[in-house]
C-alpha positions in Angstrom: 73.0 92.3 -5.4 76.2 91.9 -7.0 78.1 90.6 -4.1 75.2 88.2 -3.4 75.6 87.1 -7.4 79.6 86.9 -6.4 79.2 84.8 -3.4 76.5 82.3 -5.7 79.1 81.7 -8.4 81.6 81.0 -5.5 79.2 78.7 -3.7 78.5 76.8 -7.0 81.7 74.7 -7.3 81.6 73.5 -3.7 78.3 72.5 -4.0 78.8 70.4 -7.0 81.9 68.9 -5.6 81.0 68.4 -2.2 77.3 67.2 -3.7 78.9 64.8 -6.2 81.5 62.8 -3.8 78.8 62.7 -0.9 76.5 60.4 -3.6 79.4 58.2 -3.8 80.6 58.3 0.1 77.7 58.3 1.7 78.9 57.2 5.2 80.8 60.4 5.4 78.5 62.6 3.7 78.7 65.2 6.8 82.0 65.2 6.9 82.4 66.2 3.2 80.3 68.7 3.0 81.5 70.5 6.4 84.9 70.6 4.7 83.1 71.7 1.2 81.5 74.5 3.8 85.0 75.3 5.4 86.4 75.6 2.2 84.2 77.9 0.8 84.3 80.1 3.7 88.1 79.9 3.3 87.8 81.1 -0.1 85.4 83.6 0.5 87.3 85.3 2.9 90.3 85.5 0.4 88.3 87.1 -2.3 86.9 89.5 0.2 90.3 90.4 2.2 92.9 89.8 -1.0 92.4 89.0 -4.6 88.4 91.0 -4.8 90.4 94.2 -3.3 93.1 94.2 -5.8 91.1 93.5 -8.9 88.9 96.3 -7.7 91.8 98.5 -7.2 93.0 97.7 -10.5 89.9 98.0 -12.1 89.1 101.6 -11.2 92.9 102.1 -11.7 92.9 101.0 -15.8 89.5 102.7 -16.1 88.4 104.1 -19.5 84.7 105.5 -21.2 81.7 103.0 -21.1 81.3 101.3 -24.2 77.9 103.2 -24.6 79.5 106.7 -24.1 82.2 105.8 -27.0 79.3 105.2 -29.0 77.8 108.7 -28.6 78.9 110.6 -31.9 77.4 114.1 -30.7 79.3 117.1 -31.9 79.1 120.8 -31.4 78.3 121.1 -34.7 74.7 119.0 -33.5 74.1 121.8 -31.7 74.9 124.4 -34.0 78.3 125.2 -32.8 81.8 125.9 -34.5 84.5 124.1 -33.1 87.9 123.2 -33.4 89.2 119.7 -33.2 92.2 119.6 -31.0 95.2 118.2 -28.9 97.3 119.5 -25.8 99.4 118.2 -23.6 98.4 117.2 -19.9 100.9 119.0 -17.4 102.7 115.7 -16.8 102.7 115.3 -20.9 100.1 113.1 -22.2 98.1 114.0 -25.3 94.4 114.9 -24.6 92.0 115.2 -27.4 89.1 117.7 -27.4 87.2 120.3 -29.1 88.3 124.3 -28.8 85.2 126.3 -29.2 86.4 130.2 -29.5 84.3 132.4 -27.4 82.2 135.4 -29.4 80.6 138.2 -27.6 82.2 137.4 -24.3 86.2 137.3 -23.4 86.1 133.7 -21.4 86.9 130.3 -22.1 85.2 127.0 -20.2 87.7 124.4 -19.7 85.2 121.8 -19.3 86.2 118.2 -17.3 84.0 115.4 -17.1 83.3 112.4 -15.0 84.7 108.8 -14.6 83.8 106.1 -17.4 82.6 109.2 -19.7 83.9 111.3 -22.4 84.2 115.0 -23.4 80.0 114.7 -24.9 79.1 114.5 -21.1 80.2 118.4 -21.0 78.6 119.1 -24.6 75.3 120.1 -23.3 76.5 122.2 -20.4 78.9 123.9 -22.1 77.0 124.5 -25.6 74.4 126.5 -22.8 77.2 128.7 -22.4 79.0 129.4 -26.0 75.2 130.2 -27.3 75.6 132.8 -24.5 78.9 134.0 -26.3 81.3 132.0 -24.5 84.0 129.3 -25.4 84.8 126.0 -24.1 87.4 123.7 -24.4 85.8 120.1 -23.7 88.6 117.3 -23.8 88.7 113.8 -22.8 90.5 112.9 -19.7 93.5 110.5 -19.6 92.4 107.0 -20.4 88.6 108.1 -21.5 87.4 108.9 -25.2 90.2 109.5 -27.7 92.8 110.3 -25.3 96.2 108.8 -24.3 96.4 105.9 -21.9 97.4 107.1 -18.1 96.9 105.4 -14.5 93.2 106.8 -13.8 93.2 108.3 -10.4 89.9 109.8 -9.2 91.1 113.4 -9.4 95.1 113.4 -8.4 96.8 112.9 -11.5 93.8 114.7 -13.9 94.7 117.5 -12.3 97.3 117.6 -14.9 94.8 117.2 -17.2 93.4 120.4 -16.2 96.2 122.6 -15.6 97.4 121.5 -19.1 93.9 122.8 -20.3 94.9 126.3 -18.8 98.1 126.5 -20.4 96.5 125.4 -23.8 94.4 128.3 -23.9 97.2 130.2 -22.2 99.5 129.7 -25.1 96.6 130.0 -28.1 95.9 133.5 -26.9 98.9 134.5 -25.9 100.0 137.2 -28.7 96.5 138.4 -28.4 95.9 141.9 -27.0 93.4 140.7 -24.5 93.5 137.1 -23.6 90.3 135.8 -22.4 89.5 134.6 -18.6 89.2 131.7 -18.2 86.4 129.1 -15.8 87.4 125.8 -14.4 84.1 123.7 -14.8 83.9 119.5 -13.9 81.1 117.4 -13.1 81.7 114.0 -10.5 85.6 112.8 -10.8 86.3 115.9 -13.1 85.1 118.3 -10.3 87.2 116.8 -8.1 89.8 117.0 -10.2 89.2 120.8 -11.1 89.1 121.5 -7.4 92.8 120.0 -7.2 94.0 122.2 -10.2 92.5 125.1 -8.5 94.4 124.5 -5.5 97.8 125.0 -7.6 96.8 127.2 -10.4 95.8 131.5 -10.4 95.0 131.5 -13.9 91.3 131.5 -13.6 88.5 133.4 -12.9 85.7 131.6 -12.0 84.8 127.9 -10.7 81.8 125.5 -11.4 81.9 122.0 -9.7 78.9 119.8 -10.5 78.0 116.9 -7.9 81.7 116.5 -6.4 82.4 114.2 -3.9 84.0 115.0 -0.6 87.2 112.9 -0.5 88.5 109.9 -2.4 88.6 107.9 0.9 84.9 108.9 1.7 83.8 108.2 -1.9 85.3 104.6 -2.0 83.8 103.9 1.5 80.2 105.0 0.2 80.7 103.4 -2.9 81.8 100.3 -1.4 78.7 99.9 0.9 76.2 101.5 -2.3 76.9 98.7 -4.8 78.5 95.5 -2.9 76.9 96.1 0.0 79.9 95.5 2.0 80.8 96.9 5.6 82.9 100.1 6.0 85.6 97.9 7.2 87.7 95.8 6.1 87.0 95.9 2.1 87.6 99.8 1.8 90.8 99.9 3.6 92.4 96.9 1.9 91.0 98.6 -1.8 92.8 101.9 -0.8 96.1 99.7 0.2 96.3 98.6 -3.4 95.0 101.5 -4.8 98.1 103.5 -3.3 100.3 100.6 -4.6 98.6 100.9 -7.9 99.1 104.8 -8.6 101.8 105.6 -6.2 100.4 108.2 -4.1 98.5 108.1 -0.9 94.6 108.6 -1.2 94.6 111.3 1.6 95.9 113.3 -1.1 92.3 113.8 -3.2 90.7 115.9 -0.8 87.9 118.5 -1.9 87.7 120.1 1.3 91.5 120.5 1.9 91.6 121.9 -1.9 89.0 124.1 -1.4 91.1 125.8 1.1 94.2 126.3 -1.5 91.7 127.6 -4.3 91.7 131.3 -5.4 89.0 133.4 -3.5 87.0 133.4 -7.4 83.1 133.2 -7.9 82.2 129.6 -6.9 79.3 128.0 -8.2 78.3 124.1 -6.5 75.3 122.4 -7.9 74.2 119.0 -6.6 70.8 117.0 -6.2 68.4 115.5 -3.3 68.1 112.6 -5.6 71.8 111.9 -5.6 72.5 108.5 -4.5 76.2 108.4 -5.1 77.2 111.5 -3.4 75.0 113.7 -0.4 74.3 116.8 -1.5 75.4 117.4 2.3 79.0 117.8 1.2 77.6 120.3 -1.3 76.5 122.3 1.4 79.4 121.3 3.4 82.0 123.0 0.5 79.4 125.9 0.2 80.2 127.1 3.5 84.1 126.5 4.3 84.2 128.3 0.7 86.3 132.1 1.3 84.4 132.8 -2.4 83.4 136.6 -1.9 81.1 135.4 -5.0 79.3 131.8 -4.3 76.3 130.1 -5.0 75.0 126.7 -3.9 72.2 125.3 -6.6 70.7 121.7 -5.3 68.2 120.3 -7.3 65.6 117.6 -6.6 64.8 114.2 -5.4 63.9 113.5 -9.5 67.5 113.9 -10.0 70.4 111.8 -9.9 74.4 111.7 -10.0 75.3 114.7 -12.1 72.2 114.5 -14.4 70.4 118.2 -13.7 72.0 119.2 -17.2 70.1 116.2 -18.9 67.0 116.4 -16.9 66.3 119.8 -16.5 68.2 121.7 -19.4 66.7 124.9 -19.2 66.9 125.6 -15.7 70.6 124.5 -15.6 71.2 126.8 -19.0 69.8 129.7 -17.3 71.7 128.9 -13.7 75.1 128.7 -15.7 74.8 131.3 -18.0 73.4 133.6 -14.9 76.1 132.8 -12.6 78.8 133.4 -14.9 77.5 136.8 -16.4 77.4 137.9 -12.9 80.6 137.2 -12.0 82.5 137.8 -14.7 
Protein backbone atom coordinates (compact mmCIF):
# COMPACT_ATOMS: atom_id res chain seq x y z
CA UNK A 1 0.00 0.00 0.00
CA UNK A 2 2.57 2.42 0.69
CA UNK A 3 4.60 1.87 -2.41
CA UNK A 4 1.34 1.92 -4.43
CA UNK A 5 0.64 5.61 -2.46
CA UNK A 6 4.47 6.44 -3.54
CA UNK A 7 4.22 5.50 -7.09
CA UNK A 8 0.47 7.80 -7.12
CA UNK A 9 2.15 10.87 -5.87
CA UNK A 10 4.91 10.21 -8.47
CA UNK A 11 2.42 9.60 -11.27
CA UNK A 12 0.56 12.86 -10.36
CA UNK A 13 2.87 15.44 -11.82
CA UNK A 14 3.22 13.75 -15.19
CA UNK A 15 -0.20 13.43 -15.48
CA UNK A 16 -1.00 17.09 -14.94
CA UNK A 17 1.88 18.09 -17.17
CA UNK A 18 1.52 15.75 -19.79
CA UNK A 19 -2.61 16.31 -19.45
CA UNK A 20 -2.26 20.06 -19.53
CA UNK A 21 0.13 20.58 -22.81
CA UNK A 22 -1.77 17.73 -24.74
CA UNK A 23 -5.16 20.23 -24.34
CA UNK A 24 -3.07 22.80 -25.96
CA UNK A 25 -1.16 20.48 -28.64
CA UNK A 26 -3.48 18.41 -29.59
CA UNK A 27 -1.91 17.05 -32.90
CA UNK A 28 0.75 15.58 -30.85
CA UNK A 29 -1.14 14.58 -27.94
CA UNK A 30 0.39 10.79 -28.19
CA UNK A 31 3.49 11.84 -28.51
CA UNK A 32 3.38 13.96 -25.27
CA UNK A 33 2.09 11.79 -23.15
CA UNK A 34 4.46 8.68 -24.31
CA UNK A 35 7.30 11.01 -23.27
CA UNK A 36 5.21 12.06 -19.88
CA UNK A 37 4.96 7.91 -19.69
CA UNK A 38 8.83 7.49 -20.31
CA UNK A 39 9.49 10.00 -17.98
CA UNK A 40 7.81 8.71 -15.26
CA UNK A 41 9.13 5.42 -15.68
CA UNK A 42 12.58 7.08 -15.79
CA UNK A 43 11.93 8.57 -12.51
CA UNK A 44 10.46 5.72 -10.99
CA UNK A 45 13.26 3.65 -11.58
CA UNK A 46 15.61 6.30 -9.83
CA UNK A 47 13.55 6.43 -6.77
CA UNK A 48 13.50 2.69 -6.64
CA UNK A 49 17.30 1.91 -7.60
CA UNK A 50 18.91 5.41 -5.94
CA UNK A 51 17.42 8.20 -4.01
CA UNK A 52 14.26 5.73 -2.18
CA UNK A 53 17.33 3.28 -1.06
CA UNK A 54 19.31 6.02 0.52
CA UNK A 55 16.61 7.91 2.28
CA UNK A 56 15.62 4.45 3.57
CA UNK A 57 18.97 3.74 4.70
CA UNK A 58 19.20 6.88 6.29
CA UNK A 59 16.01 6.79 7.76
CA UNK A 60 16.51 3.62 9.76
CA UNK A 61 20.11 4.92 10.31
CA UNK A 62 18.87 8.48 12.35
CA UNK A 63 16.15 6.43 13.97
CA UNK A 64 14.80 7.46 17.38
CA UNK A 65 11.34 6.48 19.74
CA UNK A 66 7.88 6.98 18.08
CA UNK A 67 6.31 10.10 19.05
CA UNK A 68 3.57 7.94 20.83
CA UNK A 69 6.21 5.96 22.93
CA UNK A 70 7.82 9.43 24.13
CA UNK A 71 4.57 10.24 25.26
CA UNK A 72 4.20 7.16 27.58
CA UNK A 73 5.04 8.57 31.18
CA UNK A 74 4.90 5.10 32.97
CA UNK A 75 7.27 4.66 35.84
CA UNK A 76 8.23 1.86 38.11
CA UNK A 77 6.83 3.66 40.70
CA UNK A 78 3.11 2.91 38.62
CA UNK A 79 3.68 -0.29 39.35
CA UNK A 80 4.68 -0.12 42.85
CA UNK A 81 8.43 -0.28 42.38
CA UNK A 82 11.48 1.59 43.84
CA UNK A 83 13.82 2.78 41.47
CA UNK A 84 16.68 4.77 40.77
CA UNK A 85 16.98 7.23 38.03
CA UNK A 86 20.20 6.79 36.25
CA UNK A 87 23.14 7.32 33.67
CA UNK A 88 26.10 5.05 32.27
CA UNK A 89 28.17 5.10 29.71
CA UNK A 90 27.68 2.81 26.53
CA UNK A 91 31.12 0.81 25.93
CA UNK A 92 31.99 3.18 22.98
CA UNK A 93 30.98 6.23 25.61
CA UNK A 94 27.71 7.63 25.00
CA UNK A 95 25.40 8.50 27.91
CA UNK A 96 22.35 6.19 28.32
CA UNK A 97 19.59 7.10 30.62
CA UNK A 98 17.57 4.54 32.58
CA UNK A 99 16.14 3.37 35.78
CA UNK A 100 18.32 0.96 38.33
CA UNK A 101 15.92 -1.06 40.30
CA UNK A 102 18.05 -2.92 43.22
CA UNK A 103 17.12 -6.59 43.44
CA UNK A 104 15.63 -7.76 47.13
CA UNK A 105 15.22 -11.36 47.97
CA UNK A 106 17.18 -12.59 44.96
CA UNK A 107 21.15 -11.72 44.11
CA UNK A 108 20.44 -10.82 40.13
CA UNK A 109 20.07 -7.98 38.10
CA UNK A 110 18.00 -7.79 34.50
CA UNK A 111 19.74 -5.55 32.12
CA UNK A 112 16.68 -5.00 30.16
CA UNK A 113 17.08 -3.80 26.09
CA UNK A 114 14.28 -2.93 24.08
CA UNK A 115 13.29 -2.71 20.54
CA UNK A 116 13.66 -0.15 17.62
CA UNK A 117 11.44 3.15 17.68
CA UNK A 118 10.76 2.38 21.56
CA UNK A 119 12.00 3.34 24.87
CA UNK A 120 13.07 1.75 28.15
CA UNK A 121 8.70 1.55 29.22
CA UNK A 122 8.56 -1.24 26.55
CA UNK A 123 10.75 -3.38 29.18
CA UNK A 124 8.65 -1.97 32.28
CA UNK A 125 6.17 -4.64 32.29
CA UNK A 126 8.47 -7.50 31.73
CA UNK A 127 10.88 -6.62 34.00
CA UNK A 128 8.48 -5.25 36.93
CA UNK A 129 7.20 -9.37 36.57
CA UNK A 130 10.50 -10.08 37.72
CA UNK A 131 11.61 -7.40 40.58
CA UNK A 132 8.07 -8.34 42.30
CA UNK A 133 9.69 -11.77 42.27
CA UNK A 134 12.71 -10.14 44.18
CA UNK A 135 14.77 -9.29 41.27
CA UNK A 136 16.46 -6.08 39.84
CA UNK A 137 16.53 -4.55 36.57
CA UNK A 138 18.26 -1.93 34.90
CA UNK A 139 15.89 -0.74 31.91
CA UNK A 140 17.72 2.12 29.88
CA UNK A 141 17.07 3.74 26.61
CA UNK A 142 19.13 2.67 23.72
CA UNK A 143 21.36 5.23 21.74
CA UNK A 144 19.10 7.61 19.85
CA UNK A 145 15.67 6.39 21.67
CA UNK A 146 13.94 8.01 24.88
CA UNK A 147 16.20 10.36 26.85
CA UNK A 148 19.39 9.03 25.64
CA UNK A 149 22.39 10.49 23.67
CA UNK A 150 22.26 10.74 19.91
CA UNK A 151 24.31 7.65 18.03
CA UNK A 152 24.13 6.12 14.39
CA UNK A 153 21.20 3.46 15.14
CA UNK A 154 22.38 0.20 13.86
CA UNK A 155 19.90 -2.79 14.23
CA UNK A 156 21.97 -4.47 16.91
CA UNK A 157 25.95 -3.83 15.97
CA UNK A 158 26.75 -0.77 17.69
CA UNK A 159 23.92 -1.26 20.81
CA UNK A 160 25.88 -3.89 21.71
CA UNK A 161 27.84 -1.27 23.41
CA UNK A 162 24.89 -0.25 24.86
CA UNK A 163 24.68 -3.45 26.57
CA UNK A 164 28.04 -4.33 27.52
CA UNK A 165 28.16 -0.84 29.10
CA UNK A 166 24.98 -1.94 31.06
CA UNK A 167 27.17 -4.93 32.45
CA UNK A 168 29.91 -2.82 33.51
CA UNK A 169 27.40 -0.36 35.15
CA UNK A 170 26.17 -2.87 37.52
CA UNK A 171 29.69 -4.25 37.46
CA UNK A 172 31.13 -1.16 38.97
CA UNK A 173 27.88 -0.29 41.44
CA UNK A 174 28.39 -3.63 43.20
CA UNK A 175 31.70 -3.85 43.09
CA UNK A 176 32.88 -3.24 46.87
CA UNK A 177 30.00 -5.42 47.75
CA UNK A 178 30.72 -8.82 49.29
CA UNK A 179 28.57 -10.71 46.84
CA UNK A 180 27.86 -8.97 43.67
CA UNK A 181 24.72 -10.04 42.05
CA UNK A 182 24.46 -12.17 38.61
CA UNK A 183 23.50 -10.67 36.27
CA UNK A 184 20.66 -11.66 32.91
CA UNK A 185 20.96 -10.21 29.44
CA UNK A 186 17.20 -9.72 28.41
CA UNK A 187 16.01 -7.79 24.86
CA UNK A 188 12.98 -7.87 22.93
CA UNK A 189 13.17 -7.31 18.70
CA UNK A 190 16.37 -5.05 17.72
CA UNK A 191 17.47 -5.16 21.52
CA UNK A 192 17.63 -9.09 21.41
CA UNK A 193 19.62 -8.91 18.66
CA UNK A 194 21.62 -6.68 20.17
CA UNK A 195 21.95 -8.66 23.53
CA UNK A 196 22.85 -11.69 21.53
CA UNK A 197 25.95 -9.65 20.04
CA UNK A 198 27.00 -8.57 23.59
CA UNK A 199 26.75 -12.09 24.68
CA UNK A 200 28.99 -13.09 22.02
CA UNK A 201 31.91 -10.76 23.62
CA UNK A 202 30.97 -10.61 27.18
CA UNK A 203 31.27 -13.74 30.33
CA UNK A 204 29.78 -11.55 32.77
CA UNK A 205 26.34 -13.12 32.83
CA UNK A 206 24.41 -15.73 33.88
CA UNK A 207 21.48 -16.17 32.07
CA UNK A 208 19.85 -14.95 28.61
CA UNK A 209 16.18 -13.97 27.54
CA UNK A 210 15.69 -12.92 23.84
CA UNK A 211 12.17 -12.00 22.99
CA UNK A 212 11.02 -12.31 19.17
CA UNK A 213 14.66 -11.80 17.64
CA UNK A 214 15.25 -11.74 14.20
CA UNK A 215 17.69 -14.00 12.35
CA UNK A 216 20.13 -11.63 10.63
CA UNK A 217 20.03 -7.98 9.66
CA UNK A 218 20.33 -8.99 5.98
CA UNK A 219 17.32 -11.42 6.30
CA UNK A 220 15.30 -8.85 8.45
CA UNK A 221 15.70 -5.93 5.76
CA UNK A 222 14.79 -8.47 2.92
CA UNK A 223 11.51 -9.49 4.90
CA UNK A 224 10.85 -6.19 5.83
CA UNK A 225 11.35 -4.80 2.50
CA UNK A 226 8.82 -7.23 0.77
CA UNK A 227 6.21 -6.92 4.29
CA UNK A 228 5.57 -3.19 4.02
CA UNK A 229 6.59 -1.85 0.25
CA UNK A 230 5.86 -4.79 -1.19
CA UNK A 231 8.98 -4.76 -3.22
CA UNK A 232 10.89 -7.85 -4.73
CA UNK A 233 13.92 -9.44 -2.81
CA UNK A 234 16.03 -7.91 -5.44
CA UNK A 235 17.25 -5.14 -6.31
CA UNK A 236 15.73 -2.62 -3.40
CA UNK A 237 17.30 -4.69 -0.42
CA UNK A 238 20.73 -4.91 -1.75
CA UNK A 239 21.04 -1.29 -2.83
CA UNK A 240 19.37 -0.33 1.06
CA UNK A 241 22.26 -2.48 2.62
CA UNK A 242 24.94 -0.70 0.13
CA UNK A 243 24.04 2.55 1.82
CA UNK A 244 23.38 1.24 4.96
CA UNK A 245 27.16 0.01 5.13
CA UNK A 246 28.03 3.55 3.84
CA UNK A 247 25.94 5.02 6.44
CA UNK A 248 27.33 3.23 9.72
CA UNK A 249 30.51 1.96 8.49
CA UNK A 250 30.37 -1.68 8.96
CA UNK A 251 29.23 -4.45 6.73
CA UNK A 252 25.67 -5.86 7.58
CA UNK A 253 27.03 -9.54 7.61
CA UNK A 254 28.21 -8.56 10.81
CA UNK A 255 24.57 -8.55 12.84
CA UNK A 256 24.18 -12.13 12.77
CA UNK A 257 22.03 -13.99 15.52
CA UNK A 258 22.96 -17.30 14.51
CA UNK A 259 26.75 -16.66 14.15
CA UNK A 260 26.39 -14.90 17.84
CA UNK A 261 24.71 -17.57 19.21
CA UNK A 262 27.65 -19.62 18.60
CA UNK A 263 30.14 -17.14 20.50
CA UNK A 264 27.58 -16.86 23.58
CA UNK A 265 28.40 -18.41 26.97
CA UNK A 266 26.82 -22.00 27.29
CA UNK A 267 24.12 -20.00 30.12
CA UNK A 268 20.36 -20.91 30.54
CA UNK A 269 18.70 -19.53 27.32
CA UNK A 270 15.29 -18.63 27.27
CA UNK A 271 13.56 -17.73 23.31
CA UNK A 272 10.06 -16.68 23.21
CA UNK A 273 8.32 -15.82 19.97
CA UNK A 274 4.69 -15.91 18.46
CA UNK A 275 2.58 -17.78 15.50
CA UNK A 276 1.06 -14.50 14.98
CA UNK A 277 4.28 -12.85 14.33
CA UNK A 278 4.25 -11.15 11.02
CA UNK A 279 7.57 -9.35 11.16
CA UNK A 280 9.67 -12.22 12.15
CA UNK A 281 8.92 -16.38 11.81
CA UNK A 282 8.89 -17.88 14.87
CA UNK A 283 10.89 -20.52 12.61
CA UNK A 284 14.10 -18.76 13.43
CA UNK A 285 12.98 -19.08 17.01
CA UNK A 286 13.10 -22.62 16.71
CA UNK A 287 15.94 -22.36 14.41
CA UNK A 288 18.28 -20.54 17.45
CA UNK A 289 16.55 -23.04 19.93
CA UNK A 290 18.32 -25.85 18.45
CA UNK A 291 22.00 -24.70 17.21
CA UNK A 292 21.85 -23.31 20.98
CA UNK A 293 24.94 -25.42 23.26
CA UNK A 294 22.58 -24.01 26.38
CA UNK A 295 22.79 -27.10 28.89
CA UNK A 296 19.68 -24.98 30.25
CA UNK A 297 17.16 -23.79 27.30
CA UNK A 298 13.67 -23.24 26.76
CA UNK A 299 11.75 -22.33 23.61
CA UNK A 300 8.23 -20.50 24.62
CA UNK A 301 6.05 -19.65 21.24
CA UNK A 302 2.93 -18.23 21.74
CA UNK A 303 -0.17 -17.89 19.43
CA UNK A 304 -1.56 -16.85 16.24
CA UNK A 305 -3.48 -13.78 18.63
CA UNK A 306 -0.09 -12.53 19.04
CA UNK A 307 2.02 -10.22 17.30
CA UNK A 308 5.76 -8.71 17.08
CA UNK A 309 6.98 -8.91 20.65
CA UNK A 310 3.52 -8.26 22.27
CA UNK A 311 3.08 -11.68 24.52
CA UNK A 312 4.12 -9.33 27.61
CA UNK A 313 1.15 -6.97 26.72
CA UNK A 314 -1.35 -9.54 25.70
CA UNK A 315 -0.92 -12.20 27.89
CA UNK A 316 0.78 -10.74 31.10
CA UNK A 317 0.27 -13.45 33.42
CA UNK A 318 1.39 -16.30 31.45
CA UNK A 319 4.51 -14.28 30.37
CA UNK A 320 5.07 -13.23 34.33
CA UNK A 321 4.92 -16.80 35.35
CA UNK A 322 7.18 -18.05 32.16
CA UNK A 323 9.98 -15.42 33.23
CA UNK A 324 9.94 -15.55 36.64
CA UNK A 325 9.91 -19.61 36.28
CA UNK A 326 12.64 -19.79 33.92
CA UNK A 327 14.87 -17.66 35.78
CA UNK A 328 14.32 -19.25 39.37
CA UNK A 329 15.23 -22.41 37.77
CA UNK A 330 18.26 -21.44 36.47
CA UNK A 331 19.62 -19.33 38.64
Amino acid sequence: MFTLIILGILFLPFLVIGGGISIFWKKKRRLILRWCGVLYLITVLVMILGVGPYLMAWAVTHAGSRPPDLKLKDTPADFGVAYEDMVFEAQDSLRLKGWFIPPTRKNAVLLCTHGLFRTRVEMLVRATAAVKAGYGALLYDSRSHGASDKGIVSLGYYERNDVLGGIRYIQHRYQDASVSPKIVLMGISMGAVATLEAAAESKSYCAVVLDSPFSSLEETVVDHTWLFLKLPRYPFPSLFLFWFRHLTGFAPQQVNAHEALQHMQPVPLLIISSRGDRRISPEVARSLYQESRSPMKKLEIFGKDVGHGAAARLHPEAYATLLVNFLDTAL
